[in-house]
C-alpha positions as CSV (number, residue, x, y, z in Angstrom):
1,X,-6.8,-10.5,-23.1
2,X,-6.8,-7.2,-24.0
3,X,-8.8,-7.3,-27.4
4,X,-10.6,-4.7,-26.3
5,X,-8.8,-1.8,-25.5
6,X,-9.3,0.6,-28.4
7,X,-12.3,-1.1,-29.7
8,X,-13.9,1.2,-26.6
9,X,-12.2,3.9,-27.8
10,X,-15.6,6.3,-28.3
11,X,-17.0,5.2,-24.9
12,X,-13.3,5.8,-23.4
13,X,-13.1,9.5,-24.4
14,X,-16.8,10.3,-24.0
15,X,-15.8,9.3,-20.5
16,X,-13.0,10.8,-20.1
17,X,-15.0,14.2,-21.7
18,X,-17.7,13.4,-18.9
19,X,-15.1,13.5,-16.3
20,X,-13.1,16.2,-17.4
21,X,-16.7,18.3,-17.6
22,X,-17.6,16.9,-13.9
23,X,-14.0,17.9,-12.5
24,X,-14.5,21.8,-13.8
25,X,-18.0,21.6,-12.5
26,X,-16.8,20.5,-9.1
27,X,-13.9,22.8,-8.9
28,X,-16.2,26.0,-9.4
29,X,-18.4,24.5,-6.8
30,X,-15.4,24.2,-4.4
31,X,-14.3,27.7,-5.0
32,X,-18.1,29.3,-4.7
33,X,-18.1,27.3,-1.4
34,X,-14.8,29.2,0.3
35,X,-14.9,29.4,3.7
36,X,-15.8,25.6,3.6
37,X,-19.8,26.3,5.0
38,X,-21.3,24.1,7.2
39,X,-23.4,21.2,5.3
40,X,-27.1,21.8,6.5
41,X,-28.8,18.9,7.2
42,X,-28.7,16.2,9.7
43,X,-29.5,13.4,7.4
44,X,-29.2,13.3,3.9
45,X,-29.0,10.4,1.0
46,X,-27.6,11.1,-2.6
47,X,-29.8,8.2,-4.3
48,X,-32.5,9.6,-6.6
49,X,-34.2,6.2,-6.2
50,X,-37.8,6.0,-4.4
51,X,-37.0,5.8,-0.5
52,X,-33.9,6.6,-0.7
53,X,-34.0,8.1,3.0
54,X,-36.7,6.2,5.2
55,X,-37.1,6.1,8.3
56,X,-39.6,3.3,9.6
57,X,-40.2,4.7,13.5
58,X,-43.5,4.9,15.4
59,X,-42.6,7.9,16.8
60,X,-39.7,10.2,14.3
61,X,-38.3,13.3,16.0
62,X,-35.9,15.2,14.2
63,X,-34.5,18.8,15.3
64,X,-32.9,20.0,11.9
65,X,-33.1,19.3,8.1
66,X,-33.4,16.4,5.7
67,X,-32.8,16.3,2.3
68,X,-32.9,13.3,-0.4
69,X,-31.8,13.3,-4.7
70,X,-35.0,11.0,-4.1
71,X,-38.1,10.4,-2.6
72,X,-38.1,10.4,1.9
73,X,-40.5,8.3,3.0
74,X,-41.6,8.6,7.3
75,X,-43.9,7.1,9.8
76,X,-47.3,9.4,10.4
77,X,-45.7,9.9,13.9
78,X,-42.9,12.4,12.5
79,X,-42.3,15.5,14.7
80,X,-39.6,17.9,12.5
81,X,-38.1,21.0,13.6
82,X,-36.4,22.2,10.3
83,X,-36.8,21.6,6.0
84,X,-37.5,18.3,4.7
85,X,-36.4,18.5,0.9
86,X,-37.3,15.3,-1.5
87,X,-35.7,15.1,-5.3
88,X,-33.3,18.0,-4.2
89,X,-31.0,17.4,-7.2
90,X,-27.9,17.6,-4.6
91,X,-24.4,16.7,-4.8
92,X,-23.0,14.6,-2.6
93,X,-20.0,15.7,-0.6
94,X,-16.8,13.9,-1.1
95,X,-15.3,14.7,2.3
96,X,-12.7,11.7,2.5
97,X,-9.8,13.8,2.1
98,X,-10.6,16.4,4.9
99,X,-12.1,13.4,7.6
100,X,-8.9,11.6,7.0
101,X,-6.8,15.0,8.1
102,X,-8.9,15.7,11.0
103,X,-9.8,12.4,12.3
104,X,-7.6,9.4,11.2
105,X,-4.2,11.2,10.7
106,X,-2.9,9.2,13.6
107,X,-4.8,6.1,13.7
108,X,-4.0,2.5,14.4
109,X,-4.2,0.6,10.9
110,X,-5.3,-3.1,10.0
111,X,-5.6,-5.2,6.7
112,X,-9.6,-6.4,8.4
113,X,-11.1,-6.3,11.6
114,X,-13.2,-8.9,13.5
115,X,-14.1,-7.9,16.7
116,X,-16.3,-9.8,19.5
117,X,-17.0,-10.0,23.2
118,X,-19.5,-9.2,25.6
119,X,-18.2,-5.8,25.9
120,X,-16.1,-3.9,23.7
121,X,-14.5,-0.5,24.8
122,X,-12.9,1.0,21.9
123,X,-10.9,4.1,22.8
124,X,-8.3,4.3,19.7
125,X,-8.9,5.2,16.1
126,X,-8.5,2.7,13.4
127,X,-8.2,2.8,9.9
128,X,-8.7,-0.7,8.1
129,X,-7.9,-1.4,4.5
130,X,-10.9,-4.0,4.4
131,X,-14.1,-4.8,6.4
132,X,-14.5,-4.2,10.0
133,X,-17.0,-5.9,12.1
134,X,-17.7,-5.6,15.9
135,X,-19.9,-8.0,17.6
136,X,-21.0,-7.4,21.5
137,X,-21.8,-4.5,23.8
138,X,-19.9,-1.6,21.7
139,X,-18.7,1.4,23.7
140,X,-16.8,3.5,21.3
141,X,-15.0,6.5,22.4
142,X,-12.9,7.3,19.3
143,X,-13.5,6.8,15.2
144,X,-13.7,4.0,12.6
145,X,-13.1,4.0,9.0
146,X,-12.9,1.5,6.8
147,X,-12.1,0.8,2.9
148,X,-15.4,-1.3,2.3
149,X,-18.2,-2.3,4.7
150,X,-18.4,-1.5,8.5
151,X,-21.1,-3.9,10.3
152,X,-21.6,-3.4,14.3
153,X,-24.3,-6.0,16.2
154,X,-25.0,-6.6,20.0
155,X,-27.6,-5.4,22.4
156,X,-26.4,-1.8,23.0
157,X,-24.2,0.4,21.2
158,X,-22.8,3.9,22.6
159,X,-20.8,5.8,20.2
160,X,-19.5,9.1,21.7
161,X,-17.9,12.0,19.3
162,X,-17.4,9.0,17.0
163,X,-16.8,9.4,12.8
164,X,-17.9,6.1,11.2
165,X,-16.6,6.1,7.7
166,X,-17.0,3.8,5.4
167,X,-15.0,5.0,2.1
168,X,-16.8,2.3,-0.5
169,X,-18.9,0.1,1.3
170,X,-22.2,0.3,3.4
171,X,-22.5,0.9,7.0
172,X,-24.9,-1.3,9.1
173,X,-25.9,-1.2,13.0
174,X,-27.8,-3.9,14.0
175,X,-28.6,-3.1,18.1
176,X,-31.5,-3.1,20.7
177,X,-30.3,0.2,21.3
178,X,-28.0,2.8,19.7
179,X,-27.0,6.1,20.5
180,X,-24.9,7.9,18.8
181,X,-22.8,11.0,18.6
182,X,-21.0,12.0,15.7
183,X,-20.8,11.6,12.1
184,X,-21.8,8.5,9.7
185,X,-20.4,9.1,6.2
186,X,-21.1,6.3,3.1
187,X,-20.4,8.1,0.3
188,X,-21.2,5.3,-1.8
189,X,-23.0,3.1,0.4
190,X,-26.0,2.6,2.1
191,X,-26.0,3.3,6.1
192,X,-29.0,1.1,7.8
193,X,-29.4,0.8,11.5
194,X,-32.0,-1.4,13.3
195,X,-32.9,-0.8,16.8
196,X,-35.9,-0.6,19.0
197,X,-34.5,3.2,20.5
198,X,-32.0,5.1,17.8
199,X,-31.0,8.3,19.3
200,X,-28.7,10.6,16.9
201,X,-27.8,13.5,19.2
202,X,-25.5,16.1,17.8
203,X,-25.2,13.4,14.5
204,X,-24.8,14.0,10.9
205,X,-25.8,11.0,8.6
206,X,-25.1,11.0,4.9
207,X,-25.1,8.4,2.5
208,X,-26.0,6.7,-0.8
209,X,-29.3,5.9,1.1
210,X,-30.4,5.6,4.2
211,X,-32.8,3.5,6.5
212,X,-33.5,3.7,10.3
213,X,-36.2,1.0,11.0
214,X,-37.3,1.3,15.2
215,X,-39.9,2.3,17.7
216,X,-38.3,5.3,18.4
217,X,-36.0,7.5,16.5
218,X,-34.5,10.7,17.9
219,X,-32.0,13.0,15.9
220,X,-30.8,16.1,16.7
221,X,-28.2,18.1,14.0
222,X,-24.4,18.2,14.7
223,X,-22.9,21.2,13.4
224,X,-19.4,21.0,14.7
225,X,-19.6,17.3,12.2
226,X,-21.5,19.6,9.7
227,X,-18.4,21.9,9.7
228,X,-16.3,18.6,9.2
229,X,-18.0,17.6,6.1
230,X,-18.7,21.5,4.7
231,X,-19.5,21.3,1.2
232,X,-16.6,18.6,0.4
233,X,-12.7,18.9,-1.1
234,X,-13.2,16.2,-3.7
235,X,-14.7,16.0,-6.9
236,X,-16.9,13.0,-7.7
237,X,-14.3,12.3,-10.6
238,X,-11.8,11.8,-8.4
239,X,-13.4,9.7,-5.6
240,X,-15.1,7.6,-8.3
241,X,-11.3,7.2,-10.1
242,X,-10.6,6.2,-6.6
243,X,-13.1,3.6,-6.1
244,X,-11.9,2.1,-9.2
245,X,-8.7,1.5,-8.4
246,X,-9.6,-0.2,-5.2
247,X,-11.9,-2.7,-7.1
248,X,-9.2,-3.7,-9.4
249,X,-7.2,-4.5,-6.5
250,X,-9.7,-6.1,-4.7
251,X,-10.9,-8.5,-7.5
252,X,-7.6,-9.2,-8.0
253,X,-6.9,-10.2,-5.0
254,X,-9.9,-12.0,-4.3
255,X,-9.1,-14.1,-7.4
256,X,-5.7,-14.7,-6.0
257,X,-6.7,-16.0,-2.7
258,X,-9.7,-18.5,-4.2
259,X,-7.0,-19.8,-7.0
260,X,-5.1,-20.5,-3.2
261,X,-7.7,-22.3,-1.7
262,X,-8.1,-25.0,-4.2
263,X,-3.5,-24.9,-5.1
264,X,-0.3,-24.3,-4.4
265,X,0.1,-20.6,-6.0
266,X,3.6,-18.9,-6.4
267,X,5.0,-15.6,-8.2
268,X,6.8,-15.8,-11.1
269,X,9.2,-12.6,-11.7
270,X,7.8,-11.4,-14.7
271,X,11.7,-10.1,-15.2
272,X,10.9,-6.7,-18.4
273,X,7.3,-7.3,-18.6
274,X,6.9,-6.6,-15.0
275,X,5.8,-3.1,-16.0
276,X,5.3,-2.4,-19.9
277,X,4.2,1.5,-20.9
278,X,2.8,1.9,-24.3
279,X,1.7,5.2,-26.0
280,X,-1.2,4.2,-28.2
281,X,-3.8,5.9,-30.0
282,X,-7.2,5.4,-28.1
283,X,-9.1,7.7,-30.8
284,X,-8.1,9.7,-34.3
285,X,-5.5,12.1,-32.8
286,X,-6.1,11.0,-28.9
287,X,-2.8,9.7,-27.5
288,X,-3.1,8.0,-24.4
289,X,-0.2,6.8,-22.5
290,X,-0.8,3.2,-20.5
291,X,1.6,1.6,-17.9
292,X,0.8,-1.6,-16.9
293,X,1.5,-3.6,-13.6
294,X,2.2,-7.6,-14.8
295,X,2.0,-10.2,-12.2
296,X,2.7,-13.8,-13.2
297,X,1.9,-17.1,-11.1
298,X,2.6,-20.2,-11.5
299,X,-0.6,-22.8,-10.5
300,X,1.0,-26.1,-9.7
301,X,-0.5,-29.0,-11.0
302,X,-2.6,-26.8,-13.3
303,X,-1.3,-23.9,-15.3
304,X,-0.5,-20.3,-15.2
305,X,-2.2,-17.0,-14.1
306,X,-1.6,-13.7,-15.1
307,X,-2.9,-10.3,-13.4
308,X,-2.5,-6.9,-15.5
309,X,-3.4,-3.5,-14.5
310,X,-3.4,0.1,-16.0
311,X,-4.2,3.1,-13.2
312,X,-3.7,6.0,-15.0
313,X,-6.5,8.0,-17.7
314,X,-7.5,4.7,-18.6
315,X,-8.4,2.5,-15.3
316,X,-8.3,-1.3,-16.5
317,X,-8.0,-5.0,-14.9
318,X,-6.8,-8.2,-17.0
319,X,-7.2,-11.7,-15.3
320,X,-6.0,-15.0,-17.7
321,X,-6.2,-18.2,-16.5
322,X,-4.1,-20.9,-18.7
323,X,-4.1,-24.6,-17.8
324,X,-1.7,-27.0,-18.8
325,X,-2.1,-29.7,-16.9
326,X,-6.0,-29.5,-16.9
327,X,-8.6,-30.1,-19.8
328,X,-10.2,-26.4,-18.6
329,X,-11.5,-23.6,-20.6
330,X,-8.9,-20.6,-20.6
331,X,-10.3,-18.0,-18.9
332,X,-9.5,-14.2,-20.3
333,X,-11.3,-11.4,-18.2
334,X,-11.1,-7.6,-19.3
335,X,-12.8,-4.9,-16.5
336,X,-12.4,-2.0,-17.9
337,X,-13.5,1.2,-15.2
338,X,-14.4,4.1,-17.9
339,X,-14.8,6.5,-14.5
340,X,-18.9,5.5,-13.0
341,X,-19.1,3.3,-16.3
342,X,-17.6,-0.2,-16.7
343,X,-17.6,-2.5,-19.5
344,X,-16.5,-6.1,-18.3
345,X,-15.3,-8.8,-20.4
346,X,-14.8,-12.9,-19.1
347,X,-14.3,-15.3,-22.1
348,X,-14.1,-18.7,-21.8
349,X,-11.6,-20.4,-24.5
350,X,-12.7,-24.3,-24.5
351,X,-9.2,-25.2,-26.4
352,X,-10.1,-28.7,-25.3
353,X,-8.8,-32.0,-26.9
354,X,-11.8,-33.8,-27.3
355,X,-14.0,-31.0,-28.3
356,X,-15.6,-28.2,-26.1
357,X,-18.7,-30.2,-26.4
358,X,-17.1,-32.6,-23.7
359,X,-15.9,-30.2,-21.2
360,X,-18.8,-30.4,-18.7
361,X,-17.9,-27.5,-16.9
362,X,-20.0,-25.4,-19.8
363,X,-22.9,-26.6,-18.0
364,X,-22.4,-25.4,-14.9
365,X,-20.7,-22.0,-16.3
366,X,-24.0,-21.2,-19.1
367,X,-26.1,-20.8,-15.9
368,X,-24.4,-17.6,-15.9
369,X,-25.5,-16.2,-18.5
370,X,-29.1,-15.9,-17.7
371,X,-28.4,-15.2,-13.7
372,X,-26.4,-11.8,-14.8
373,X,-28.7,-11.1,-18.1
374,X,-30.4,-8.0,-16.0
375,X,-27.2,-6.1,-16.9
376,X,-27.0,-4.6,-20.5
377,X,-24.9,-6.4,-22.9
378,X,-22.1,-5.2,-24.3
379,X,-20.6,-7.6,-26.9
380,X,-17.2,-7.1,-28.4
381,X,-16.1,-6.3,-31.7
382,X,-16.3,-9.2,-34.3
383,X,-13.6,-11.4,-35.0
384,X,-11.7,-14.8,-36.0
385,X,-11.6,-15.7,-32.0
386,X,-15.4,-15.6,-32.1
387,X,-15.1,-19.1,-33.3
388,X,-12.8,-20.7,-30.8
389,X,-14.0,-18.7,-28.1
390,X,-16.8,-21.3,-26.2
391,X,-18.7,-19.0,-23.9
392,X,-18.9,-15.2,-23.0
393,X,-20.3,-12.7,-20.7
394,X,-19.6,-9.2,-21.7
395,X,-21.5,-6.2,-19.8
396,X,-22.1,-2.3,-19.7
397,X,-22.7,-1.0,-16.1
398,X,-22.3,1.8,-13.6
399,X,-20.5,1.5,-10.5
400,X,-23.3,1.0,-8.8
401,X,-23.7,-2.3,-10.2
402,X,-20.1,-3.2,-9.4
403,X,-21.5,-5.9,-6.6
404,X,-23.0,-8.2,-8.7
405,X,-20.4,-7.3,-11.9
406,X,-17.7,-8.8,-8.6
407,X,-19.5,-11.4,-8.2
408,X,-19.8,-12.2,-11.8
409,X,-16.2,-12.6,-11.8
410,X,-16.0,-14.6,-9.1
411,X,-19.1,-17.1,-9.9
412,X,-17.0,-17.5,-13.4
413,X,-13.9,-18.4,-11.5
414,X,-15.6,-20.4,-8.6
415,X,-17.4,-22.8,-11.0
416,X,-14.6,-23.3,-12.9
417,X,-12.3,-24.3,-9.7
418,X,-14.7,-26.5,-8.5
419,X,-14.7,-28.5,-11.7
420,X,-11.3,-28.4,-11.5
421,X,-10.8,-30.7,-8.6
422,X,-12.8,-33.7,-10.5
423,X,-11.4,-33.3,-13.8
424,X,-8.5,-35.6,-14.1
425,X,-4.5,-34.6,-14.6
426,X,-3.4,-35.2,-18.4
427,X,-1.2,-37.4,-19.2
428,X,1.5,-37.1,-21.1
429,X,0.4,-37.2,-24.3
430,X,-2.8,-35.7,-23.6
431,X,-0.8,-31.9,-22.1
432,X,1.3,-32.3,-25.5
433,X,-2.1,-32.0,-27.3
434,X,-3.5,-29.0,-25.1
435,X,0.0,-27.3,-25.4
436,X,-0.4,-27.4,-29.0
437,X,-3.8,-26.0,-29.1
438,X,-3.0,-23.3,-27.2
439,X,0.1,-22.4,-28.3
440,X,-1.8,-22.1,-32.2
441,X,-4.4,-19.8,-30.1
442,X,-1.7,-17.4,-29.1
443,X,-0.1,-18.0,-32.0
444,X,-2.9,-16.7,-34.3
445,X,-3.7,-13.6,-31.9
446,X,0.1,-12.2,-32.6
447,X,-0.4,-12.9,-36.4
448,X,-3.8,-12.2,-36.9
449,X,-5.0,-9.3,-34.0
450,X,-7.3,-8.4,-33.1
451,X,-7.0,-4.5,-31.9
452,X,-5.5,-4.6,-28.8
453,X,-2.9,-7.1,-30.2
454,X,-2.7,-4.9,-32.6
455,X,-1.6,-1.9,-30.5
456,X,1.0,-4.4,-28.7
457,X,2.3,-5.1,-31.9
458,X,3.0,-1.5,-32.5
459,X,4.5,-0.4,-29.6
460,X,6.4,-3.1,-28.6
461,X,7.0,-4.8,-31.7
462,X,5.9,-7.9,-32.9
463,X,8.8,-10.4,-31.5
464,X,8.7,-8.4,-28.1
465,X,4.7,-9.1,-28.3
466,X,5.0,-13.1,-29.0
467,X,7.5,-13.0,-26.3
468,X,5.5,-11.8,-23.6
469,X,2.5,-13.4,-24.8
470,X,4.5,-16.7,-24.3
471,X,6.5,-16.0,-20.9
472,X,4.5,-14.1,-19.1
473,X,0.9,-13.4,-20.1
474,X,0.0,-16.8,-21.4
475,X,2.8,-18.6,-19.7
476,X,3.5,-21.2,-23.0
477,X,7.1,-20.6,-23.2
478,X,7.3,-21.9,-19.4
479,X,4.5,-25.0,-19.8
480,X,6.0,-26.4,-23.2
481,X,5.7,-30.4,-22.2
C-alpha cells in the first residue's frame, strides 16, 4: 500500500536536492575532463571502508598506480613502480555508457548464463541481463558483461583483450591460475580473485573494492583500457537512478517466480488501471508527476497479487499479497529508492478469522525482526491501520545495503509461502468471513486515508479509488464468495 508516499515527502526532495546538486557537480567534472584523459591507475577501489583494496600476495609487483577512497592494505613483499594513494577522496568513474559503445554494441545477448566444461573457448561477446557463471578451463578471447554478478572457476583462466563488466553486481575469479588482459569494471561491486599466480598485464581493475589473495601477483597498467574508462560519461545520479530501477524489477520478479513455485500464477488485464498517472503534491508547492505500471495476478487456490511501479523523479515498488482462500496475513510492501537512499516498508495485515493470535505463521515471520534490526528503523507515520496491522518491518538504508534489504523481502515472502502449504483451504463459510474482513480493511482505507490514499482520492477521485482498490490492487471485487 502506498500509505507512504508523501509522508516521505522531506526525505524525497532532500533527495532529489542531493541529486540535482551531485548531477551539476558531475557535469562540471565531465566538461573539466574534455578530451576524455586517460584514468591513471591500474587498480583502484571507490570504498572508503578499511581494506578496501588488498592484495594478500607473498610476492606483489605492480608497474603503475593504485589508489583507494580507503585504506590499501599489501604483503611486506610489495615491489611498486608508480603512486600508491590511500583515502584519496576519488570519484568513481561511471563508464557503462562508453564500454557498452565500444565493446558490447554488437554482442550476443542472454536472460542468464551457466556455463561448464572442461574447456571453454569463448570467442564472442555477450551481454546478459542476469548472472553469468563459467565453470572449467576458461579461454576467453572476447568480453563479458553482465547486469548483476559475473563468477568464473576452474584450474586456469586466460582472458586476452577481454572487458569483464559487471554493471551492479560483484565480479569473482576463483582459479589456480589467472592471467589476464584487459579491463575489470564493478562499479558497484566488489571484484575478488583467488589464485596461486594472478598476472594482470596491460589490466585496469576498478571497483567498489577489491581483493587479490595468491602467492604471486603481477600487474602491469593498461592504458589503451585506461583510455576506455577516462574520467567517465555518467554521473553517479544517473547510474545510481539506474541501479534502482533494475532492483525494482528484479525483486519483482523474484517475487513472481517464488509465488510460481509453490502455485499456479496468471495475469489478470488490469484493463484502465494498467497504467494510472497522478500529479500530486510531494511537498508545499512541489508538484511531482507519477506514472505507475499495475500488474495483477491471480493466485489460484489462494488469492491475488498485485505489482506497482513508478520510474520517473520518484523511483518506487509496491508488492500486495491478498488471500482469499487462505487464513494468511496480507502482505503490503512499499520500497521506495530516494536515489542511494531507500526506505522499505513490508506490513503484515493478520485480518484473520479466529484472531491474529492463531495465525502461527507470526512466529516464524517475528524472527525477522531481530535478524534485520542492524538496519535503522524507519517507522511510518501514525495511524488507525496501526491497530489492525499485526507485524512490521520498516527500514532506512543506502544502496549499499540493498542485498540484505532483498533479502528482507524475500525471507518475508518465503516464510509466509511455506506456511501456506500447511494451512488448510477455507471452507465456505470460513472465505465469506475473511472476505468480509478484508473488504471493511479496504473499505476504511478509502474512507478514512491515510496520505497516500489520500492523494488517490484526489487525483482520481474517490469512486475511481474504491474501484481500483477492489479490481485490481486488492483484488475484492474479483474474490467476493
Amino acid at each position: 500500500m502506498k500509505r507512504q508516499i508523501v509522508q516521505k515527502a522531506s526525505a524525497v526532495v532532500t533527495a532529489l536536492a542531493t541529486a540535482l546538486a551531485a548531477s551539476c557537480a558531475w557535469f562540471a567534472l565531465s566538461v573539466n575532463a574534455a578530451g576524455n584523459t586517460a584514468f591513471p591507475y591500474t587498480m583502484f577501489a571507490g570504498s572508503d571502508s578499511a581494506g578496501a583494496l588488498t592484495v594478500n600476495a607473498k610476492h606483489f609487483n605492480l608497474n603503475g598506480s593504485v589508489a583507494a577512497n580507503g585504506s590499501i592494505v599489501t604483503g611486506k613483499k610489495v615491489n611498486l613502480n608508480g603512486k600508491k594513494t590511500e583515502y584519496a577522496g576519488l570519484d568513481m568513474p561511471y563508464s557503462g555508457t562508453q564500454l557498452g559503445s565500444q565493446y558490447f554494441a554488437n554482442a550476443q545477448t542472454f536472460d542468464t548464463m551457466q556455463l561448464s566444461g572442461h574447456n571453454l573457448n569463448l570467442n564472442k561477446t555477450m551481454d546478459v541481463s542476469g548472472e553469468a557463471s563459467l565453470r572449467g578451463n576458461v579461454n576467453m578471447n572476447a568480453s563479458l558483461r553482465a547486469d548483476s554478478d559475473i563468477s568464473i572457476s576452474g584450474n586456469v583462466s586466460n582472458f586476452n583483450n577481454a572487458v569483464l563488466y559487471s554493471e551492479f553486481g560483484d565480479i569473482t575469479i576463483d582459479c589456480k591460475n589467472v592471467s589476464f588482459t584487459g579491463l575489470i569494471y564493478a562499479p558497484l561491486g566488489d571484484v575478488v580473485i583467488n589464485a596461486n599466480n594472478i598476472n594482470l598485464n596491460n589490466a585496469v581493475v576498478i571497483a567498489d573494492t577489491i581483493t587479490l589473495k595468491a602467492n604471486n601477483v603481477n600487474a602491469n597498467y593498461g592504458r589503451s583500457y585506461a583510455d576506455a574508462i577516462g574520467s567517465g560519461s555518467e554521473t553517479k545520479a544517473a547510474y545510481i537512478t539506474k541501479f534502482n530501477s533494475y532492483m525494482m524489477d528484479k525483486e519483482a520478479a523474484t517475487i513472481l517466480d517464488m509465488i510460481s513455485q509453490y502455485y499456479t500464477v496468471t495475469p489478470i488485464d488490469a484493463g484502465e488501471f494498467a497504467a494510472i498517472s497522478m500529479t500530486a503534491p510531494l511537498a508545499p508547492g512541489f508538484m511531482v508527476t507519477l506514472d505507475f505500471e499495475v500488474q495483477q495476478y491471480e493466485v489460484e487456490g489462494y488469492g491475488n497479487l498485485s505489482i506497482m511501479k513508478t520510474d520517473g523523479v520518484q523511483q518506487m515498488s509496491t508488492i500486495v499479497l491478498t488471500p482469499f482462500n487462505k487464513d494468511l496475513p496480507l502482505i503490503s510492501t512499499d520500497y521506495m529508492f530516494m536515489g542511494e537512499n531507500r526506505v522499505s516498508y513490508i506490513e503484515f495485515y493478520g485480518l484473520g478469522i479466529n484472531g491474529d493470535e492463531n495465525m502461527p505463521v507470526f512466529d516464524a515471520l517475528r524472527p525477522l525482526q531481530a535478524k534485520y534490526a542492524q538496519y535503522a528503523d524507519q517507522p511510518p507515520t501514525p495511524g488507525w491501520f496501526d491497530a489492525v496491522r499485526t507485524m512490521g518491518l520498516f527500514k532506512a538504508t543506502t544502496y549499499k545495503d540493498d542485498g540484505a534489504i532483498s533479502g528482507m523481502l524475500y525471507d518475508s515472502f518465503g516464510i509466509t509461502l511455506d506456511a501456506s502449504v500447511s494451512t488448510p483451504d477455507l471452507n465456505e463459510a470460513e472465505r465469506a468471513a475473511r472476505y468480509g474482513i478484508t473488504q471493511d480493511y479496504v473499505d476504511n482505507l478509502i474512507s478514512n486515508p491515510g496520505v497516500s490514499t489520500a492523494i488517490f482520492n484526489m487525483c482520481l477521485g474517490q469512486e475511481r479509488t474504491r474501484q481500483f482498490f477492489n479490481d485490481v490492487f486488492f483484488g475484492t471485487g474479483l474474490w467476493q464468495p
